[in-house]
C-alpha positions as CSV (number, residue, x, y, z in Angstrom):
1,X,0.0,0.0,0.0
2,X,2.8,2.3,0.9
3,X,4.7,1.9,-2.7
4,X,1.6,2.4,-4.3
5,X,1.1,5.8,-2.3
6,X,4.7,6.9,-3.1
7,X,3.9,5.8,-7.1
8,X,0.8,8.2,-6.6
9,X,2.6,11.0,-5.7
10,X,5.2,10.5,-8.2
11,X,2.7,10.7,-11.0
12,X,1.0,13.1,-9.9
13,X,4.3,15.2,-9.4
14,X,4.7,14.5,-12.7
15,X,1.3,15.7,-14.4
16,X,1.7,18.8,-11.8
17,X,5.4,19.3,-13.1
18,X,4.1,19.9,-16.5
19,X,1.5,22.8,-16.0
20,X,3.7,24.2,-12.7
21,X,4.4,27.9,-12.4
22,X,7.5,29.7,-12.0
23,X,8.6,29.6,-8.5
24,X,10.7,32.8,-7.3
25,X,14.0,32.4,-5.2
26,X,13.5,30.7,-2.0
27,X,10.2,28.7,-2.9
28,X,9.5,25.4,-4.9
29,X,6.6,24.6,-6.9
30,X,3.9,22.0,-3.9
31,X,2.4,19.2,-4.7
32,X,-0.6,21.3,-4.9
33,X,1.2,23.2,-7.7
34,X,1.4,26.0,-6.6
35,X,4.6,28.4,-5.2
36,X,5.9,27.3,-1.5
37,X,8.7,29.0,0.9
38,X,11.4,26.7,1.3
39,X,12.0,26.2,5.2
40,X,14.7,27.4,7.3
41,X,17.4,26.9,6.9
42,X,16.8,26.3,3.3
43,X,18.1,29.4,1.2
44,X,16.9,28.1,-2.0
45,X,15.4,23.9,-3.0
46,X,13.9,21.9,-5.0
47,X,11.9,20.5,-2.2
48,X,11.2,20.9,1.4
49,X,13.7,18.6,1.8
50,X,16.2,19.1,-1.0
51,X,18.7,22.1,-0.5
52,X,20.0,23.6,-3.6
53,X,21.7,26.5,-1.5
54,X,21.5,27.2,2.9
55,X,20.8,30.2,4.4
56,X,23.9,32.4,5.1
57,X,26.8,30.9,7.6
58,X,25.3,27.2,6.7
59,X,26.8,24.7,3.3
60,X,25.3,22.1,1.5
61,X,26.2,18.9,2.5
62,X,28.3,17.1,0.4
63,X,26.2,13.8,0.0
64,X,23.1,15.8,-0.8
65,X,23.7,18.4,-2.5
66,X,23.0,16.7,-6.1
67,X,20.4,14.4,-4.9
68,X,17.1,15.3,-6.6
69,X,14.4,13.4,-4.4
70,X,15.5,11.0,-0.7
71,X,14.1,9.1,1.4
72,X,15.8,10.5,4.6
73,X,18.4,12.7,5.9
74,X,21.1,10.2,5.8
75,X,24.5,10.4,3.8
76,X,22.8,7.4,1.8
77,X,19.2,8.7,1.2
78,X,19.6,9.7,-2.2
79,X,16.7,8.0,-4.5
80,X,17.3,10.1,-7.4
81,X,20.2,12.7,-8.5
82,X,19.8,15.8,-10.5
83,X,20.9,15.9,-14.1
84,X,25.0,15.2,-14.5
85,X,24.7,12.8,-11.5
86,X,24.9,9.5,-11.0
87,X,22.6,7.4,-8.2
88,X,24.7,4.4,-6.4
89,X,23.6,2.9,-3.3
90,X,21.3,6.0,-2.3
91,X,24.5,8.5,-3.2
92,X,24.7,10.3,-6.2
93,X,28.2,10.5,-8.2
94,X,29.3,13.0,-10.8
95,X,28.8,11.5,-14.1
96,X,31.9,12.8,-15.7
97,X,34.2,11.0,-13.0
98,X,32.4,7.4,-12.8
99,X,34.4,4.2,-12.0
100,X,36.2,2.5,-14.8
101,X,33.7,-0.2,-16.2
102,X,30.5,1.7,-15.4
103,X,28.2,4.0,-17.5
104,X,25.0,5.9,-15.8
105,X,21.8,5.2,-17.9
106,X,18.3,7.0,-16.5
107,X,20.8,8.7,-13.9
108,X,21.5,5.3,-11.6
109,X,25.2,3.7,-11.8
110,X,25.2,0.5,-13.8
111,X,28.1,-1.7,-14.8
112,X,28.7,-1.9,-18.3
113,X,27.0,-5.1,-20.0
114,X,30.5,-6.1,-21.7
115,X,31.5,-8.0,-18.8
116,X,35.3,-7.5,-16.8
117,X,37.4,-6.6,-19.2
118,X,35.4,-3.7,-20.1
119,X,36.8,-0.1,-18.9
120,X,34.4,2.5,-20.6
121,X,31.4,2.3,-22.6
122,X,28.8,4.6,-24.0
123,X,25.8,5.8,-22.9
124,X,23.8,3.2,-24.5
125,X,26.3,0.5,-22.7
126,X,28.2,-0.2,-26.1
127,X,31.9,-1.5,-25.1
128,X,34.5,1.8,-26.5
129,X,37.2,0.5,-24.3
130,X,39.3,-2.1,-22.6
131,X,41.6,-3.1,-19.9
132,X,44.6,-3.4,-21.7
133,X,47.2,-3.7,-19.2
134,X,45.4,-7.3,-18.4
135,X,45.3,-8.3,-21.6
136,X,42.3,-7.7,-22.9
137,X,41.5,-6.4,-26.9
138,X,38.2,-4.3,-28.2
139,X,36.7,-6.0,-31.1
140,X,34.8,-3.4,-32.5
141,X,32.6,-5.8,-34.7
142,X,30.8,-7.3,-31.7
143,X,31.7,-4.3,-29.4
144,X,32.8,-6.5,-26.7
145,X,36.6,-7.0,-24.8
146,X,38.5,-9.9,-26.1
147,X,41.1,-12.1,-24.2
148,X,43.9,-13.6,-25.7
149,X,44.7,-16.9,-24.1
150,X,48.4,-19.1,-23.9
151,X,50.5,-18.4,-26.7
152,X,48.0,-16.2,-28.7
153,X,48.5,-13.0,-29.9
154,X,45.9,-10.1,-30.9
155,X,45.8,-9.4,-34.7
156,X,44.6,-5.5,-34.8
157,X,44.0,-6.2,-38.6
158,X,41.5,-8.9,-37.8
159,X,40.5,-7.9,-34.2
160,X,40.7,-11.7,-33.6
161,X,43.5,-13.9,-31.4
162,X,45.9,-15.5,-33.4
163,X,48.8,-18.1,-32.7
164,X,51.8,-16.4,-32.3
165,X,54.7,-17.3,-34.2
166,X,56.6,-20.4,-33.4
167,X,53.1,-22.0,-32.5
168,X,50.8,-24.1,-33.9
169,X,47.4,-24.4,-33.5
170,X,45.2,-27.3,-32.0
171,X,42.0,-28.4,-31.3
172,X,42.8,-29.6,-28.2
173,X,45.2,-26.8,-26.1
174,X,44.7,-23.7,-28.6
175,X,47.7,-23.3,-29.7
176,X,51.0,-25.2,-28.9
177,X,55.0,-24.8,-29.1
178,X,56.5,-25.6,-32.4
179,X,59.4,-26.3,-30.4
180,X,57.1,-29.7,-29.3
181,X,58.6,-31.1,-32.4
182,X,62.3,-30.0,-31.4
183,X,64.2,-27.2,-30.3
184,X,65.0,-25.9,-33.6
185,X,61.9,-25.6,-35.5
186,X,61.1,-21.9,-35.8
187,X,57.2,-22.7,-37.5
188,X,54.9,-25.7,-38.2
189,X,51.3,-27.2,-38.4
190,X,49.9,-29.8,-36.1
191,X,51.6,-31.8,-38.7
192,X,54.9,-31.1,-38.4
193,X,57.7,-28.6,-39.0
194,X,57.5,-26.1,-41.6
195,X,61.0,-23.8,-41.5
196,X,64.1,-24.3,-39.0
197,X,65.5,-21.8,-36.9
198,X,68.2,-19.8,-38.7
199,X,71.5,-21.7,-39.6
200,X,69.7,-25.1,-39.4
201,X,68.3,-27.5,-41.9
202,X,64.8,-28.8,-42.9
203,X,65.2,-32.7,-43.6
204,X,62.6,-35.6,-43.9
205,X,60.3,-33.5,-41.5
206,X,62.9,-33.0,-38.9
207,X,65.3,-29.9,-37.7
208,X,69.2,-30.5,-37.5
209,X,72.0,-28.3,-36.6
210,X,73.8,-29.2,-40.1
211,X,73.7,-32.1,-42.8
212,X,75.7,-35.7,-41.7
213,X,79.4,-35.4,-42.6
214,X,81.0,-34.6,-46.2
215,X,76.8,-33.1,-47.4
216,X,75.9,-30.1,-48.0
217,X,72.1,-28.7,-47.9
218,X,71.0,-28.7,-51.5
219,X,67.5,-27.9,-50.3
220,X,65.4,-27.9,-47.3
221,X,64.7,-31.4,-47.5
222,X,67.9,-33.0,-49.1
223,X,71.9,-33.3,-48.3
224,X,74.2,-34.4,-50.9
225,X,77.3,-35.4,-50.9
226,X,80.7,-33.1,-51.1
227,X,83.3,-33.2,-53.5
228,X,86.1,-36.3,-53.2
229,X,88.5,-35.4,-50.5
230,X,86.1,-32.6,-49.0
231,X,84.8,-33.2,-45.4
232,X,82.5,-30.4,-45.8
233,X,81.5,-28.0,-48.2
234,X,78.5,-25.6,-48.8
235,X,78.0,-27.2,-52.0
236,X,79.7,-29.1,-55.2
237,X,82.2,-27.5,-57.2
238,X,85.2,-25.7,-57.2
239,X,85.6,-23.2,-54.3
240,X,82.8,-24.7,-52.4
241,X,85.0,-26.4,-49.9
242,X,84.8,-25.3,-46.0
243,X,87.1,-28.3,-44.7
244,X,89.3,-31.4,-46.0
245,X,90.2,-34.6,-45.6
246,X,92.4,-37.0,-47.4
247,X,92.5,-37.5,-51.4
248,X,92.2,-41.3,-52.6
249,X,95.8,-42.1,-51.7
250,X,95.3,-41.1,-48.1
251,X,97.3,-37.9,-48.2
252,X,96.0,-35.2,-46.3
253,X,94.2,-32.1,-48.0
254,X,94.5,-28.5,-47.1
255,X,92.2,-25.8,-47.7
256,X,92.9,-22.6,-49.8
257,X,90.4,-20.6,-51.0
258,X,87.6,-22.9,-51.2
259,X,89.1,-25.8,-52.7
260,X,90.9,-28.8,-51.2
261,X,95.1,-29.2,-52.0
262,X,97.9,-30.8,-51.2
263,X,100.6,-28.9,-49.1
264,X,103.0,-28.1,-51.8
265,X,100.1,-26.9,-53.3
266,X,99.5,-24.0,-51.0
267,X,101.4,-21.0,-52.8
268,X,104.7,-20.1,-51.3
269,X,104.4,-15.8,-52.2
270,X,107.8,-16.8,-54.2
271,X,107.0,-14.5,-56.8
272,X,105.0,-12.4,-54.4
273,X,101.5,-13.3,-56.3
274,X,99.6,-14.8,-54.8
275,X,101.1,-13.6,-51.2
276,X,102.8,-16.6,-49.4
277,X,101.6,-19.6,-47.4
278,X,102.4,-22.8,-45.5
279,X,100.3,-25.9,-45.3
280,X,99.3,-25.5,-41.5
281,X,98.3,-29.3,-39.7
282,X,96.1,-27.8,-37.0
283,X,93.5,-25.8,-39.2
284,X,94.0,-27.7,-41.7
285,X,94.1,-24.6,-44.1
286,X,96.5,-23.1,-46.4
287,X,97.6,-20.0,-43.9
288,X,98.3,-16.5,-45.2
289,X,102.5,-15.6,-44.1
290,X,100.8,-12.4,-43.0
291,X,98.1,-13.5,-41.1
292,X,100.4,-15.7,-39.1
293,X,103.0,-13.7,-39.2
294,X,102.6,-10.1,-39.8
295,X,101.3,-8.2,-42.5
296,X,104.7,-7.6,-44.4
297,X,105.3,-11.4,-44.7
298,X,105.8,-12.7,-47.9
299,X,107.6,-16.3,-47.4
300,X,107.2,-18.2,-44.4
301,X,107.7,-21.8,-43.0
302,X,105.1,-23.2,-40.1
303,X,107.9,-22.3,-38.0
304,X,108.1,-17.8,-39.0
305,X,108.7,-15.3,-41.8
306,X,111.1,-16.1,-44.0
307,X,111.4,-12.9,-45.9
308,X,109.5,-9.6,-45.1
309,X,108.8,-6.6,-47.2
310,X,108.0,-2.8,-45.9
311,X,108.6,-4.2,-42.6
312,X,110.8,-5.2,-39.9
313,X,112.0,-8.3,-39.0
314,X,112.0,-9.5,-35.4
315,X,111.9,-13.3,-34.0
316,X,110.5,-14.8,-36.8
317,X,107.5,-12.1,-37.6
318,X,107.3,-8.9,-39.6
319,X,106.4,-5.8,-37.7
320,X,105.5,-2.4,-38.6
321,X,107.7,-1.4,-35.5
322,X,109.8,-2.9,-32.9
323,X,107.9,-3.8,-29.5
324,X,108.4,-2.3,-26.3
325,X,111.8,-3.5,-24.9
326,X,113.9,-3.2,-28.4
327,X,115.0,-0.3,-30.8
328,X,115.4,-0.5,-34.9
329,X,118.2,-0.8,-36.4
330,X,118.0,-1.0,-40.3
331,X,115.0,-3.6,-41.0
332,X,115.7,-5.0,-37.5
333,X,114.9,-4.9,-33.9
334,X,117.7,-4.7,-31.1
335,X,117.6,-5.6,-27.7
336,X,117.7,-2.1,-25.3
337,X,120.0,-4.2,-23.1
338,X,122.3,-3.5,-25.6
339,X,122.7,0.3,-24.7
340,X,123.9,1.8,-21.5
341,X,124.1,5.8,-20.6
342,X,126.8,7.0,-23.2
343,X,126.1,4.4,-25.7
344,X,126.2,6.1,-29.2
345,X,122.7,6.8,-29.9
346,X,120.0,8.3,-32.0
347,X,116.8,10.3,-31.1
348,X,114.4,7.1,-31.9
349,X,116.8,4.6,-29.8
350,X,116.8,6.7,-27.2
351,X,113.0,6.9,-27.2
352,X,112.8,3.2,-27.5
353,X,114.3,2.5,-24.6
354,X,113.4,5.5,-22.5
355,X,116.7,7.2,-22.4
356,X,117.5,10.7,-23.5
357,X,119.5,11.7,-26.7
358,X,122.6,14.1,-25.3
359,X,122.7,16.8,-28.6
360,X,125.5,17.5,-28.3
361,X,127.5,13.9,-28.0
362,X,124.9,12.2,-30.2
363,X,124.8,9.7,-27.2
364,X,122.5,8.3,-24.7
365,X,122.1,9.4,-21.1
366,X,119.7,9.4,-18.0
367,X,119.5,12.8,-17.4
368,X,120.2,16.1,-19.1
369,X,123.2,17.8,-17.1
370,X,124.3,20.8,-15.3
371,X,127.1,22.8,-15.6
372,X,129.0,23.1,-12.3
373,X,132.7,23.4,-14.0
374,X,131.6,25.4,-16.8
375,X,133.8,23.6,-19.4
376,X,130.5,21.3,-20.6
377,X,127.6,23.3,-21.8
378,X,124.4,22.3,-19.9
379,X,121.5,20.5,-21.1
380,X,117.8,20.4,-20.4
381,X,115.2,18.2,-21.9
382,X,112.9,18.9,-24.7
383,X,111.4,15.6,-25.4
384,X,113.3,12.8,-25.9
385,X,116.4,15.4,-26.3
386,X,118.8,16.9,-24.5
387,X,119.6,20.4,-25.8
388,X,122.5,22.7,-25.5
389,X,122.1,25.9,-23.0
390,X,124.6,27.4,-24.8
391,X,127.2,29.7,-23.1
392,X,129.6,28.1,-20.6
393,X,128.7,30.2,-17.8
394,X,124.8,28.9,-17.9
395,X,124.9,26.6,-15.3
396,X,121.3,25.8,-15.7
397,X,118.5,26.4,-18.3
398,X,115.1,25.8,-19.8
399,X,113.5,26.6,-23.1
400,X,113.4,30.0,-21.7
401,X,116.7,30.9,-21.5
402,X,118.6,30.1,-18.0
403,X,117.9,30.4,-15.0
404,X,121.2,30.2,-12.6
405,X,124.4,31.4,-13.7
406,X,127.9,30.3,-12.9
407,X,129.9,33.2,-11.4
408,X,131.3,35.5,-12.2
409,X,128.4,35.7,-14.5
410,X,124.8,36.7,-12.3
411,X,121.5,35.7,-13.4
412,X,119.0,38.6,-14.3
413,X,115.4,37.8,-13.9
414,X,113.2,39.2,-16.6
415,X,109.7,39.8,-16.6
416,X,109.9,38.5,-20.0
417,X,111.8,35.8,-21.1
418,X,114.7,34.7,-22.0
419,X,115.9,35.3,-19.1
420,X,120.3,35.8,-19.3
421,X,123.5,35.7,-17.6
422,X,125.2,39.1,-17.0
423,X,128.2,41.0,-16.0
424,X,128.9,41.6,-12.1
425,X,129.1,45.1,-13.2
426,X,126.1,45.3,-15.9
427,X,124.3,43.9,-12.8
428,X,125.4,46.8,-10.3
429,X,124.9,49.8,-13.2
430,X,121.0,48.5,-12.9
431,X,120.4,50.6,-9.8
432,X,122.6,52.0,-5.8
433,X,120.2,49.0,-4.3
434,X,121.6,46.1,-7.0
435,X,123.6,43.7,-5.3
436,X,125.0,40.3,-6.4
437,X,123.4,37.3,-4.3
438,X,126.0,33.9,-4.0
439,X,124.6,30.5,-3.5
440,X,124.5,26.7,-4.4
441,X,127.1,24.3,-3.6
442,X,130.3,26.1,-2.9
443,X,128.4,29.6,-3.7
444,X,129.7,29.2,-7.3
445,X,126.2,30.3,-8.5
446,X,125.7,34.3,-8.6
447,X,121.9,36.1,-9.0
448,X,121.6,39.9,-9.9
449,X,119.0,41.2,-7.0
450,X,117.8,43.8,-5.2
451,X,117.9,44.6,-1.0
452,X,114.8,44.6,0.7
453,X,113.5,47.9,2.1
454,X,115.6,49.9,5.0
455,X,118.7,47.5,3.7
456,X,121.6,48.9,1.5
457,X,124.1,46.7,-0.4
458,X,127.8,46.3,1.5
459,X,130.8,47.6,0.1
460,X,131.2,44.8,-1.5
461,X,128.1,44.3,-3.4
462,X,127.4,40.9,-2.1
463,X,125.5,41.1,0.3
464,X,122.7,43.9,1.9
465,X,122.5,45.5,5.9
466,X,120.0,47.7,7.4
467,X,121.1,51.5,6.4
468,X,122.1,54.2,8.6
């Protein structure tokens, strides 16, 4: 009795609804029809009971706020929403922001009909989207979410779930591993293989690494036999050979440019075309003197280079420069233990074997040297070289001129180099407060200075006190 009451009043709401009046602010259109206040603390509603604003210092509460009807004051009394809202278990939702999966038909929150894998549909509940991180696929024929199972893969072309490659399918499992039939078949039916996995061979419906001994591939499905004397080829005829064995004598056959020989067969590089070789028992192969042996071989034994050409020899190879530990000399390679310090010597030896070249005796030494006695010019280093300082009173230098002076010569300092070795006297004509400064083993070095302030130079110039 009670539902039919409340489906009373509905319809007659509704027949009321369509010749109600215009309602002002703060009242709704009564049952009656006609215009009435909303209550306190109602600013503006829809009903006595439905708020659409509150009277000043008072908010709409969240859960009814875009309910259109209720059946109580609860935050789950909603039994209709307005327009743009969604009813769910007496609340009403904002239509824009529903769950994944659900669509809002008549205003009340509905799953979509597609089933799980569905993530958005329409508003008629036709399927526009799926859940793609679990697998699933629209098929926009049948607007519904499809699931690829096992080994199946989605075909966007034809929106349907095909075996993926290297499987097969059945009527039994969908579709199986091609690798059922063995580990190298790459595709087949449920009858058997179809194509091998790169490098291997299709033959009498079965997958192998290679053809049987001394046969080639001729096809996917045949092996034939190599050349005589060939242990394995990659087909018949000259230069087809890929390894040897024995001709019909039983003399062992060596490989040279796809063809099978005997050893003094293999070209020697005698008359430098074609470049050299030696019949070599471990590979089994005609090998290149240069391969072996460096690239300016020309003639060579299994045991080293028997003749080299823009090269240098050393221990049986040709090199395009001696290794670390020797020096060249001519077109071969010397031992450094062979030089001490004042060995004759050139700029390269002496960079071979980490010694410097002394300039100026065109022999090798540790060190470049000082002058102390001042009847051997110094040296100082400029690469691998030792280079004259010049002048016998330089006791040391650099590449910017000196920098001590054997007296009676006296180093000047110069903002700008090179710096020089004067006179004790052009030294003292440079100013009253010049004075010449001694020092270094046995004070045999001299350095043109100045006295610090307060301090004059002594009488005799080699030293400064404090002044009067």
């Amino acid at each position: 009795m009670q539902l039919l009451s409340i489906l009373l009043i509905l319809v007659g709401g509704a027949s009321l609804a369509a010749t109600a009046p215009t309602c002002g602010p703060s009242t709704f259109v009564g049952t009656d029809g006609a215009c009435v206040p909303c209550p306190s603390p109602l600013a503006t509603c829809s009903s006595a009971t439905q708020a659409l604003t509150c009277d000043r210092g008072l908010w709409l509460t969240p859960d009814k706020k875009n309910a259109a009807t209720c059946s109580d004051a609860s935050a789950t009394g909603a039994t209709s929403c307005i327009d743009g809202w969604c009813l769910s278990a007496g609340q009403c939702f904002y239509s824009k922001r529903l769950p994944a999966g659900t669509y809002c038909p008549n205003r009340v929150l509905q799953l979509c009909p597609g089933g799980s894998g569905v993530t958005k549909c329409d508003s008629a509940g036709a399927t526009v989207a799926c859940n793609s991180g679990d697998g699933y696929h629209l098929q926009s024929s049948s607007k519904s979410c499809v699931l690829c199972h096992g080994y199946e893969l989605w075909d966007a072309a034809s929106e349907k779930c095909v075996c993926a490659s290297g499987t097969y399918a059945t009527d039994i499992v969908g579709c199986a591993q091609c690798t059922d039939f063995g580990a190298l078949v790459k595709t087949c039916t449920e009858a058997g293989p179809l194509t091998c996995t790169d490098g291997n061979v299709l033959y009498d419906g079965r997958c192998f690494a290679s053809c049987p001994a001394a046969t080639f591939a001729d096809s996917p499905s045949t092996c034939k036999a190599c050349d005589s004397g060939v242990a394995a080829c990659s087909g018949a005829g000259p230069g087809s050979a890929t390894a040897c064995g024995t001709d019909s004598s039983g003399t062992q056959l060596y490989l040279y440019q796809g063809n099978c020989v005997t050893s003094n067969q293999c070209p020697t590089g005698a008359n430098y075309v074609p470049p050299g070789t030696f019949a070599d028992a471990t590979s089994g192969t005609c090998v290149a003197c240069a391969e072996r042996f460096g690239e300016g071989a020309y003639t060579c034994t299994s045991q080293g280079a028997t003749g080299c050409i823009n090269a240098i020899a050393h221990e049986g190879r040709c090199l395009a420069s001696c290794p670390g530990g020797t020096y060249q000399e001519g077109q071969h390679c010397n031992s450094c233990s062979t030089l001490s310090s004042g060995s004759p010597c050139s700029l390269d030896m002496a960079t071979s074997c980490n010694y410097l070249l002394d300039e100026a005796t065109s022999t090798c030494t540790s060190s470049c040297r000082l002058n102390p006695s001042g009847s051997l010019p110094a040296t100082y280093r400029s690469g691998s070289a030792c280079k004259s300082c010049g002048p016998l009173n330089v006791y040391a230098c650099d590449e910017g001129g000196p920098y001590q002076c054997l007296g009676p010569s006296t180093y000047l300092p110069r903002a700008r180099r090179p710096h020089k070795c004067i006179t004790v006297d052009q030294c003292l004509a440079l100013g009253q407060d010049r004075f010449i400064q001694r020092y270094g083993p046995g004070k045999i070095l001299f350095e043109c200075t100045t006295c610090n302030a307060g301090m004059v130079p002594t009488s005799d110039k080699y030293r400064c006190v404090y002044g009067p």
